[in-house]
N, C-alpha and C positions, 0 to 999 in steps of 0.2 A: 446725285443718284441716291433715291431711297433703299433702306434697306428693309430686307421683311421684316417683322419681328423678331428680334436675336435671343438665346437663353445662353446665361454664362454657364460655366463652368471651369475646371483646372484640369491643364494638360497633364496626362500621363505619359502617353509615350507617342510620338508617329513611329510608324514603321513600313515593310512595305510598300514606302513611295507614297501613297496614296492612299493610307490608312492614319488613323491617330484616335485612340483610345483618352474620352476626356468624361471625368467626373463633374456631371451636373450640378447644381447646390442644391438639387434636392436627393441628394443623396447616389443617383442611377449611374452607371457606368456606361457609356454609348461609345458605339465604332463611327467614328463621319471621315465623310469622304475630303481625303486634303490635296484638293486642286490645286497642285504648284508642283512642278516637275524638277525644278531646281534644288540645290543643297540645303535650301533655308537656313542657311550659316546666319548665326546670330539670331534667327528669330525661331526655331526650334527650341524651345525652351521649358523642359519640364518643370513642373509647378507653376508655372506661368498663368494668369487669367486669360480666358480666353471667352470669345462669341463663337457660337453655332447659329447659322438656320436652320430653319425645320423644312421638309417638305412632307407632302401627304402624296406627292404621286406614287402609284401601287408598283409602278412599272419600273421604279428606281431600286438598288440596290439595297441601300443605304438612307435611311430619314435626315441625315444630317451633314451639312456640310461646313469645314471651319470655315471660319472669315476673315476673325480679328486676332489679333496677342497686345497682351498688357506686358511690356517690358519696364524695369528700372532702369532712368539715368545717371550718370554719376553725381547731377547735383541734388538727388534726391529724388527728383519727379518720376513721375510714370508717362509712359508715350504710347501710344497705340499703332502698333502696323498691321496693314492687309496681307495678307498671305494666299487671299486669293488672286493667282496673277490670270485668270480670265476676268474679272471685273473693271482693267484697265484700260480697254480699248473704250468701255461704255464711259467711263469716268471721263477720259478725253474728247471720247465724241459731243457729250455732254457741255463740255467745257467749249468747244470749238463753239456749236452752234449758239451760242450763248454769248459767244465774243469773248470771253475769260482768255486766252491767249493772246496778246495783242499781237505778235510779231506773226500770227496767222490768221487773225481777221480779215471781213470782207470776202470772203470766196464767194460764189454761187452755188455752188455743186457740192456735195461730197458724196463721195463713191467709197467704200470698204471694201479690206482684200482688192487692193486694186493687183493686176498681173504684170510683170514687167520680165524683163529676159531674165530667166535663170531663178523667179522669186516673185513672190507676193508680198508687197508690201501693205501694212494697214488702213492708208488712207489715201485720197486723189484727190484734193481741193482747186476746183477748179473755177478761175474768174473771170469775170464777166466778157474780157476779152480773147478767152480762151486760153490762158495760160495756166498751167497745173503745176503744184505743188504736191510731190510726195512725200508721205508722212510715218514713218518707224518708231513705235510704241515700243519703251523697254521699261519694265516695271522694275523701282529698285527702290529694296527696303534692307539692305546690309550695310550696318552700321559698324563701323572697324573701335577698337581700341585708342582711335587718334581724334574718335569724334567724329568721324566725316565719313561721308555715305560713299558706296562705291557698286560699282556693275561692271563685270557680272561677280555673280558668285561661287560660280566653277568655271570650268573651261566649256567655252558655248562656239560649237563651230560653227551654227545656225547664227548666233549673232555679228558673225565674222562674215557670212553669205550676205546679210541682210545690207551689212557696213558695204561691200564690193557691189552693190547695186545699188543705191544710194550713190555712191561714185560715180558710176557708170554716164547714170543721169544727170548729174551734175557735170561729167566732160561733155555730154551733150546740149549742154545749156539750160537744163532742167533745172529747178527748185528741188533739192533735195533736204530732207530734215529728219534727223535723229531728237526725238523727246522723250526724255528721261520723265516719267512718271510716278515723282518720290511718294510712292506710300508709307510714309514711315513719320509721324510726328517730331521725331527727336532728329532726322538728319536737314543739318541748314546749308549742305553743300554737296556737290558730287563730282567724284571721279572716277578713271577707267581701272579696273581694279588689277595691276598691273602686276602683284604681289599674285594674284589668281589665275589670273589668263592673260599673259604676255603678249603674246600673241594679236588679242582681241586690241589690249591697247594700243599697240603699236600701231595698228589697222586703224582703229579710231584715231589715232594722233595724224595719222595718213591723210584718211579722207577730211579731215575738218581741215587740212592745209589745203587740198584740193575744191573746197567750195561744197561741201555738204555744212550745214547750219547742226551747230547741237544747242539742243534745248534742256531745262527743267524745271519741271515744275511741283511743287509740293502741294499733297491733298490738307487737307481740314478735315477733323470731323463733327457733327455736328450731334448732341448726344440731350437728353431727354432723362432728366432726373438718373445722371451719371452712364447711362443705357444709351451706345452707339445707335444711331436713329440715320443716319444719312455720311455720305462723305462725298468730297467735290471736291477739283483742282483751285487753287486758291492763290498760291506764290510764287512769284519765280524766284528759285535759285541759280546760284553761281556755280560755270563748272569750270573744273580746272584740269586740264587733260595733263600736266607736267608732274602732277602730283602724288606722290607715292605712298604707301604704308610707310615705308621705312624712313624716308625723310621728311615725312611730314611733320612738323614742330606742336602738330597736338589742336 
């Protein structure tokens, strides 16, 4: 997925929810709108380099919207995560039709928002002989102290709905599939973030015993004389549902 043309700048502040106050390099202070409902734990980070796009629609609030954060790693490097968590279903759809996912290749179909009891899930893949595959988008770019990426990043009881229908389908003999959508350059593994929402993992450690599929996969970016230009699903990671903040060895 291309991006529009991005202008950096440094974070001052979000606030708000869906505010964030960032200095351009060329000096101008802008308010853009930061599409992400969640705590952005860990990648809230003032001083941080960041991308904005622009828009010119008149009818919008706002000209600008964030995208990207330039984070340090601890062995020095810099990583880049998305922050925008509407951008993830396009990334996967993208990736699907393209075949980049192997463990869900070959469908025929795919349907978005698909409807099921109790919940909409994001995807329907459906093959040639009629058998369908449902699919649950969870974008995770929370990188902990131990190294290791994790979701959610607060307590998500929408995520917990999603996980119970997901289930659902799979005791009816469905294909059900949870994929993890690592926007985050620096995380090379993922877990249920247990130390967050107890809850959520324990659910998740549930249904993946019961026959829902968990996935992840890690984006790329693709950058253009240092300037974020594109990003796309690229890698699959390992997930480890047993694994914890606390006793993780790092």
């Amino acid at each position: 997925m291309e991006y529009p043309p991005l202008v950096p700048g440094i974070l001052l502040q979000r606030y708000k929810r869906f505010l964030a106050d960032v200095e351009l390099d060329d000096g101008r202070v802008v308010v853009a709108h930061c599409p992400n409902t969640g705590s952005m734990r860990a990648v809230n980070v003032p001083g941080s380099r960041v991308w904005l796009s622009p828009s010119d629609n008149p009818k919008r609030k706002l000209a600008w919207t964030w995208e990207l954060i330039e984070l340090p790693q601890t062995d020095g490097s810099l990583a880049i995560a998305s922050v925008q968590t509407g951008r993830a279903n396009a990334i996967v759809e993208e990736a699907l039709c393209e075949g980049v996912i192997a463990p869900l290749a070959g469908f025929e179909t795919l349907k978005r928002e698909a409807s099921v009891t109790d919940a909409r899930l994001d995807f329907r893949l459906t093959a040639a002989d009629g058998a369908a595959t449902y699919v649950e988008v969870k974008q995770v770019t929370l990188k902990e102290t131990d190294g290791h990426g994790y979701f959610p990043d607060a307590v998500s009881a929408r995520g917990r709905k999603h996980l119970e229908a997901l289930a659902r389908l799979a005791a009816e003999g469905q294909r059900a599939v949870l994929l993890f959508c690592v926007a985050h350059e620096g995380i090379d593994s993922v877990a249920p973030a247990t130390h967050l929402d107890p809850a959520y993992a324990a659910t998740l450690r549930e249904v993946a015993a019961c026959g829902v599929e968990v996935l992840a996969y890690r984006c790329a970016l693709e950058r253009k004389a240092g300037v974020p230009r594109a990003i796309r699903l690229a890698q699959r990671l390992p997930v480890t549902l047993t694994r914890t903040l606390e006793t993780a060895g790092g």
